[in-house]
C-alpha angles and dihedrals in degrees: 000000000000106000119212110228130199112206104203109188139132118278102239080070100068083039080064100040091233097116084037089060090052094044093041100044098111091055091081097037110104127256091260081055112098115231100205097170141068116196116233100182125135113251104198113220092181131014113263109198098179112110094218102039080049093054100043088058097054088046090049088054096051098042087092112034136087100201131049117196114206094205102197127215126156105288097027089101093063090043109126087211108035082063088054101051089047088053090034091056092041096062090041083059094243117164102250113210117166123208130196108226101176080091091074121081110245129220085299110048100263139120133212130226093252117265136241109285110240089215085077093057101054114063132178131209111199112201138174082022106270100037107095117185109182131215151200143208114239118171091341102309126099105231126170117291096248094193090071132033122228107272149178117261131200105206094037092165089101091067091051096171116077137207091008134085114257135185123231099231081066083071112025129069119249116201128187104224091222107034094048095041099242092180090069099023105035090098093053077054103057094045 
């Protein structure tokens, strides 16, 4: 079965090819090579700014996909939407992986010290064993994600700790592009 997979990243790092080496990769796999993966991300022609119309589209991209892939440069992290697409998938009931990209040289030849996983910095509490309210990590407290409001979920197994905040990074795989060979093994992970 073809996944569709949503790549959530922030967007230097398509200015520095580096996200476009992770979402292009099967271009340059062979014909024998099996391309197990449609990508299903949300290439922005122009800047929206409204925080409805924003989300809509998100939603609209998602609407369609199973997996969602956190490629993580050095400000994704930070990165409003980025936050959104992780919760917004979780609550589809997507599969979240997260890959470190700094590792791959970008248009010049250099590489980056990896940045902070955003998967550290969104966190859920599941309570009353279906109810799920979501986090994040501003300026080193945890406040209430603001983006989703706290909701009941049917398959509630993929947030396995109960009545505690707990980040994200704690339940979904994170993966360095280089190190763990993602041109030959991004499609194991997606499965």
């Amino acid at each position: 079965m073809t996944n569709q997979v949503f790549f959530s990243f922030d967007y230097q790092d398509v200015i520095d090819f580096r996200a476009n080496v992770v979402r292009n990769h099967w271009c340059t796999k062979t014909m024998k090579e099996k391309v197990d993966f449609l990508d299903a991300s949300i290439w922005e022609s122009e800047k929206v700014t409204e925080e409805y119309t924003l989300k809509k589209i998100i939603n609209v991209a998602l609407q369609e996909t199973n997996v969602t892939v956190v490629l993580i440069g050095s400000e994704t992290y930070k990165r409003r939407w980025v936050r959104y697409e992780m919760v917004r998938s979780l609550v589809q009931g997507n599969k979240l992986i997260a890959v470190h990209i700094n590792s791959i040289k970008d248009k010049y030849g250099n590489t980056k010290p990896l940045g902070p996983n955003p998967l550290d910095y969104v966190a859920y509490m599941k309570y009353k064993k279906k109810k799920v309210s979501f986090f994040e990590c501003k300026n080193d407290r945890w406040l209430n994600y603001k983006d989703y409001i706290p909701f009941t979920l049917e398959n509630s197994d993929i947030f396995p700790i109960q009545n505690e905040m707990c980040p994200l990074s704690l339940h979904f795989p994170v993966y360095d592009w280089v190190l763990d060979v993602g041109y030959h093994n991004f499609s194991q992970w997606i499965k």
